[in-house]
DSSP file (Angstrom, degrees, kcal/mol; ACC not computed):
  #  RESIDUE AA STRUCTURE BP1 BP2  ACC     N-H-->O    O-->H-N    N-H-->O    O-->H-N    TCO  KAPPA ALPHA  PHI   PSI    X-CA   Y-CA   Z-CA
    1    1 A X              0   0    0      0, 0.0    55,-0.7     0, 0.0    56,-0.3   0.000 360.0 360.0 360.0 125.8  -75.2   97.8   82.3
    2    2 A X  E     -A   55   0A   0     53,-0.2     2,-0.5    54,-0.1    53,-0.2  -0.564 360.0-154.7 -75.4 159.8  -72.7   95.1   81.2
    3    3 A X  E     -A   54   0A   0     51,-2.2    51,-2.5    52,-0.5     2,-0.6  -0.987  18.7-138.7-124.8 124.6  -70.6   92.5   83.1
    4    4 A X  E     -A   53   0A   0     -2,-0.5    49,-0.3    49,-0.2     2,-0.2  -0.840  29.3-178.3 -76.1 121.6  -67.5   91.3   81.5
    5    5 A X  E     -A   52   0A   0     47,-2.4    47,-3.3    -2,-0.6     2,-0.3  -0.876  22.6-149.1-142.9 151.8  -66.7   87.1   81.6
    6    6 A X  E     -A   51   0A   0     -2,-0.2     2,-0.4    45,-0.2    45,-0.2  -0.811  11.8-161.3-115.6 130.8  -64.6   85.5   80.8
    7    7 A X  E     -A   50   0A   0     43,-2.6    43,-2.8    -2,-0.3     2,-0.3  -0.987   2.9-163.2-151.1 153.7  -65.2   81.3   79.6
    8    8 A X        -     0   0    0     -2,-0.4    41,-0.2    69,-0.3    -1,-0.0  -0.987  12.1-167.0-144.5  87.7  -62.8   78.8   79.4
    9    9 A X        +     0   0    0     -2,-0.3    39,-0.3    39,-0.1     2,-0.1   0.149  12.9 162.3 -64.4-168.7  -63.7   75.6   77.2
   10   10 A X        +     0   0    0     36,-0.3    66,-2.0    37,-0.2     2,-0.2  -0.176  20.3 109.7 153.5 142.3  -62.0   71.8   76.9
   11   11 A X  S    S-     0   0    0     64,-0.2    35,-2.9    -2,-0.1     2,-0.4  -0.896  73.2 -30.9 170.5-170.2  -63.2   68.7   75.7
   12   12 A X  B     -C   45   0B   0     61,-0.3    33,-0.3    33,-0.3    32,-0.1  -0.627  68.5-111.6 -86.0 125.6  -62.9   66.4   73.1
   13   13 A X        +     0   0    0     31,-3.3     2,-0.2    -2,-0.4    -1,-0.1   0.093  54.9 147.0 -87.2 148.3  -62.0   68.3   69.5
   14   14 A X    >   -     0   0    0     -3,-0.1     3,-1.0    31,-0.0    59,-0.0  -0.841  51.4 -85.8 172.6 140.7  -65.1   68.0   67.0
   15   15 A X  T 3  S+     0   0    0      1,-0.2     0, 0.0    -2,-0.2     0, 0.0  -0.291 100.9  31.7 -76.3 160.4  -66.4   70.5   64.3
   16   16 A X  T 3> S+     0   0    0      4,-0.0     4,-1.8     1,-0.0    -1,-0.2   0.057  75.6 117.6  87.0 -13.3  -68.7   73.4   65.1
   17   17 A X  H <> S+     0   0    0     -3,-1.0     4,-1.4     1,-0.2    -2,-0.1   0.667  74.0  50.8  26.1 -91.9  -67.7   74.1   68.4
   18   18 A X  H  > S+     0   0    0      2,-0.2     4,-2.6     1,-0.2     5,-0.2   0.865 111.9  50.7 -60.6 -55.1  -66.6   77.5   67.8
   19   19 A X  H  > S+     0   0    0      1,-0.2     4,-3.4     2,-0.2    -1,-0.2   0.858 111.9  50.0 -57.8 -29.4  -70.1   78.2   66.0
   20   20 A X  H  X S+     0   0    0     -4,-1.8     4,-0.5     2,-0.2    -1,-0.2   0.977 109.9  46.5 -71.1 -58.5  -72.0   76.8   69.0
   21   21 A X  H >X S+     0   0    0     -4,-1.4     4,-2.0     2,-0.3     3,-0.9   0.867 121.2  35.8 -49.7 -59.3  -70.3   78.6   71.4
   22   22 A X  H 3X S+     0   0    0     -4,-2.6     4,-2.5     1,-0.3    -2,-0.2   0.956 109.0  62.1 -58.4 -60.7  -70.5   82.0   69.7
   23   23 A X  H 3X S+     0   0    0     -4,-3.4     4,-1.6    -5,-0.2    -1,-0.3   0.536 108.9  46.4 -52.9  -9.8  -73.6   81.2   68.4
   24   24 A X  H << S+     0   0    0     -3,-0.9    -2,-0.2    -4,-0.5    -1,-0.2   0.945 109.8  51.3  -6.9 -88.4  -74.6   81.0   72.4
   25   25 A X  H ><>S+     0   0    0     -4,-2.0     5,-3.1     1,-0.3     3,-0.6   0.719 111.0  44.0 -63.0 -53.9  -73.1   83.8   73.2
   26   26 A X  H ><5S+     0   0    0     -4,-2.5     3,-1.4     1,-0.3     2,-0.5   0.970 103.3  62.6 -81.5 -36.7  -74.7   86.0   70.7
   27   27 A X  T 3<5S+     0   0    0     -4,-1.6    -1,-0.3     1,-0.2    -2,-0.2   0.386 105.5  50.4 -44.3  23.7  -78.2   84.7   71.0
   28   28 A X  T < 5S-     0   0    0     -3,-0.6    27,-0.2    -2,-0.5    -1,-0.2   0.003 129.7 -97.4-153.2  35.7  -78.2   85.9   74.5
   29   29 A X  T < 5S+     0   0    0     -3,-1.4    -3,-0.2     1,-0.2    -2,-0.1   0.352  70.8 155.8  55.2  15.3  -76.8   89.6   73.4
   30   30 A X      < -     0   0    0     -5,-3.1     2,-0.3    -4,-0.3    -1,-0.2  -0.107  31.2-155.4 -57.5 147.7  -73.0   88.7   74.1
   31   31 A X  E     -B   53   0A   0     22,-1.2    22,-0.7     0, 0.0    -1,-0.1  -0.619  17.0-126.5-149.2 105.1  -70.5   90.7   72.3
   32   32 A X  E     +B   52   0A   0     -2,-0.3    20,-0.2    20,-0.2     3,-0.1   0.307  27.7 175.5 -40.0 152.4  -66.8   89.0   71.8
   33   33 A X  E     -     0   0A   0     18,-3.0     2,-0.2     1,-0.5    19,-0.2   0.618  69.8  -3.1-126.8 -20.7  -64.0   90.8   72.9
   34   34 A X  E     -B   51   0A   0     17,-1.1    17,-3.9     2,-0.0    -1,-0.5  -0.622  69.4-166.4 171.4 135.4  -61.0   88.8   72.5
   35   35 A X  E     +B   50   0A   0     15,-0.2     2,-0.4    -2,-0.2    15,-0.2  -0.984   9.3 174.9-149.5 108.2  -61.6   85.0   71.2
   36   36 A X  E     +B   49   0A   0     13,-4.1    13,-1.4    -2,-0.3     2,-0.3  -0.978   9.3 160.0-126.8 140.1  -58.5   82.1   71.5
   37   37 A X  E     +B   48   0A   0     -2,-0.4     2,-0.3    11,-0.2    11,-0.2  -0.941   1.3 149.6-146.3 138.0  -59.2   78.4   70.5
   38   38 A X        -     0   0    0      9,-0.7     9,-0.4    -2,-0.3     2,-0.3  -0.903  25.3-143.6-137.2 178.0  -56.7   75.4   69.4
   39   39 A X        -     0   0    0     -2,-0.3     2,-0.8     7,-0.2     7,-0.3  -0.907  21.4-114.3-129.4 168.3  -56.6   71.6   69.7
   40   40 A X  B >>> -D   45   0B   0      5,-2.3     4,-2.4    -2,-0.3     3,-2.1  -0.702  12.8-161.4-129.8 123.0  -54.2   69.5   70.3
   41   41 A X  T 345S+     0   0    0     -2,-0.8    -1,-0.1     1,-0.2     5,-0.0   0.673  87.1  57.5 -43.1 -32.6  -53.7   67.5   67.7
   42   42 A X  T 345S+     0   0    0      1,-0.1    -1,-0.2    -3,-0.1    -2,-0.0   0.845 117.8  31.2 -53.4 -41.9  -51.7   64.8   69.9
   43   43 A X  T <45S-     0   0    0     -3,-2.1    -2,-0.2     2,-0.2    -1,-0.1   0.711 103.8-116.3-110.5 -30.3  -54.5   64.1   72.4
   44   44 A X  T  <5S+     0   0    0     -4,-2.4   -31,-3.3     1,-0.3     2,-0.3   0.396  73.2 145.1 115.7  -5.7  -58.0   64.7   70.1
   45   45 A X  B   < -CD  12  40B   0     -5,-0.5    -5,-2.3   -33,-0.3     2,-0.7  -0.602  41.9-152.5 -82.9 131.5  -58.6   67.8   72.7
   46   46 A X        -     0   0    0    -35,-2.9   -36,-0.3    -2,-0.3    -7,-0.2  -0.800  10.5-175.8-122.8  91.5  -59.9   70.9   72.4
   47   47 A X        +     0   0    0     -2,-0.7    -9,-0.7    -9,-0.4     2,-0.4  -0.181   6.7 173.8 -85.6 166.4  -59.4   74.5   74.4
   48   48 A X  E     - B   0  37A   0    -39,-0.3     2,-0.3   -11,-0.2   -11,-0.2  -0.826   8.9-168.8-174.1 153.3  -61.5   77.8   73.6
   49   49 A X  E     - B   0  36A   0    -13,-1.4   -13,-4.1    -2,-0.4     2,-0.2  -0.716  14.7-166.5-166.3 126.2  -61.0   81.1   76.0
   50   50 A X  E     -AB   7  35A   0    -43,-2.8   -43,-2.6    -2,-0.3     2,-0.5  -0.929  17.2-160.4 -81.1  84.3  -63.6   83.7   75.4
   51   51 A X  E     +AB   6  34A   0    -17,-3.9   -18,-3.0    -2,-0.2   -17,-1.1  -0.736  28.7 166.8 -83.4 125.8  -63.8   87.2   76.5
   52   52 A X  E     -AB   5  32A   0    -47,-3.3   -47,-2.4    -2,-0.5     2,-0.3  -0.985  38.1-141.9-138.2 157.8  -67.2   88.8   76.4
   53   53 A X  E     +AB   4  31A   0    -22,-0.7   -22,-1.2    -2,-0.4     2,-0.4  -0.826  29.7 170.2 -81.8 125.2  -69.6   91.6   77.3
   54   54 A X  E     -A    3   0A   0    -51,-2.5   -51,-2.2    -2,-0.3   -25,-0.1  -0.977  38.6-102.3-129.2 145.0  -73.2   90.5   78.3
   55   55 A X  E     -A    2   0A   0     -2,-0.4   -52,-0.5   -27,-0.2   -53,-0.2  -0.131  34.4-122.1 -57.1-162.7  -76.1   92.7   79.9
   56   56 A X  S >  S+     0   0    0    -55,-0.7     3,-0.7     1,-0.1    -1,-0.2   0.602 109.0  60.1-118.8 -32.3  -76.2   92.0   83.0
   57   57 A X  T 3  S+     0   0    0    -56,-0.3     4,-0.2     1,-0.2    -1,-0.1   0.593 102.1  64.5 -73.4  -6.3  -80.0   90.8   83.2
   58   58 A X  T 3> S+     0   0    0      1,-0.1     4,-2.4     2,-0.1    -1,-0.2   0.174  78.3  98.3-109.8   7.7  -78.8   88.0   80.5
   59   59 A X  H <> S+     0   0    0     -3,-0.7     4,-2.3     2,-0.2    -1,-0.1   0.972  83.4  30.6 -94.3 -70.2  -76.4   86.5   83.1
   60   60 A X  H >> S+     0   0    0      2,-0.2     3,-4.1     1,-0.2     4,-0.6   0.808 115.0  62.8 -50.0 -93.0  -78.2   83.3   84.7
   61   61 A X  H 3> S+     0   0    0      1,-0.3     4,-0.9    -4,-0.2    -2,-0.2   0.578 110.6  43.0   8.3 -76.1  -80.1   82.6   81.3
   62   62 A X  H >X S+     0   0    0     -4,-2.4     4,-1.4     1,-0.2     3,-0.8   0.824 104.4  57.8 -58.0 -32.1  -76.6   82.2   79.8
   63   63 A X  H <X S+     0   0    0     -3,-4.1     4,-4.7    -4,-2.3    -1,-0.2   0.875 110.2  42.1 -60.8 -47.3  -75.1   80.3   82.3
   64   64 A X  H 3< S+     0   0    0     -4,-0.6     4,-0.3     1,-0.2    -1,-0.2   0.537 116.2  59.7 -79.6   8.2  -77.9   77.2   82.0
   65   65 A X  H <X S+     0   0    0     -4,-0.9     4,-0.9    -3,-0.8     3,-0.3   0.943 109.6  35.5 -92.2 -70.4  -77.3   78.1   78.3
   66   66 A X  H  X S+     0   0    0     -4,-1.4     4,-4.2     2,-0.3     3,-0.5   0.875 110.1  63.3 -24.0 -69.9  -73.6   77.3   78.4
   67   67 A X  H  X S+     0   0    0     -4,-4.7     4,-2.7     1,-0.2    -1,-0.2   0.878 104.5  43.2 -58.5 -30.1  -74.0   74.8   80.5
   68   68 A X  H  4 S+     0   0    0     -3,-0.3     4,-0.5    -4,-0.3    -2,-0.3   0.833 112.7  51.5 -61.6 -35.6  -76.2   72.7   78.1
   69   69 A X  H  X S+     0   0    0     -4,-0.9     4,-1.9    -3,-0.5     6,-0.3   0.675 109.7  57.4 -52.6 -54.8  -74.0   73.4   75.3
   70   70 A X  H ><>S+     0   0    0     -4,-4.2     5,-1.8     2,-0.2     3,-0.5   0.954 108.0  40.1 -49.3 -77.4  -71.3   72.2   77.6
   71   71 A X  T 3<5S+     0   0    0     -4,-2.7    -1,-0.2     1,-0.3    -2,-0.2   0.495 107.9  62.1 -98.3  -1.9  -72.5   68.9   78.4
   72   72 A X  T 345S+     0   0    0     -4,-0.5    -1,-0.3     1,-0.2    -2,-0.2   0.823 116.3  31.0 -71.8 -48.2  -73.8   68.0   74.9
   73   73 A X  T <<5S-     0   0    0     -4,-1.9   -61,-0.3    -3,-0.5    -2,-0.2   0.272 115.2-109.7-100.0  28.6  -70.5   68.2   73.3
   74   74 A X  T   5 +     0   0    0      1,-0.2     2,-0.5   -63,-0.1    -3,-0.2   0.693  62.2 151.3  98.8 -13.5  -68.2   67.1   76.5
   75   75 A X      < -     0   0    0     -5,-1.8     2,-0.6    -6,-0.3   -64,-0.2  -0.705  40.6-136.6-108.9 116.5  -66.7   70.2   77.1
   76   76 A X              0   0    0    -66,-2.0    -1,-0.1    -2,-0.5   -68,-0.1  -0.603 360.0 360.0 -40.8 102.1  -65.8   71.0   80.3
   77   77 A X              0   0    0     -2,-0.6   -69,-0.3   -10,-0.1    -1,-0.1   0.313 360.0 360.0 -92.1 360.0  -66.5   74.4   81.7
């Protein structure tokens, strides 16, 4: 069984991000579903919205996964 989530980045705009995130997501069997990211170029900031499918057993794991990832580049979750 999957669970469908949804995550909703922001933080300060810097390359690799996107690869970090994803790369997350898929070490931990995620499979994107619908994927939005910009910055804004005025403020140096950087938004990311993810829809994904994960098993279900994969669920904490990712979360202290995320959250590391999170607070190594800044990004509010």
């Amino acid at each position: 069984m999957s669970d469908s989530l949804i995550l909703t980045l922001a933080g300060p705009d810097r390359t690799g991000i996107v690869h970090a995130v994803t790369g997350v997501l898929a070490q931990h069997g995620g499979n994107i579903t619908d994927a939005a990211q910009f910055n804004d170029q005025s403020t140096g900031q950087f938004f990311m919205r993810v829809q994904f499918t994960l098993p279900a057993a994969q669920a904490a794991s990712i979360r202290d996964a995320i959250g590391t990832l999170a607070g190594s580049l800044q990004l509010k979750w």
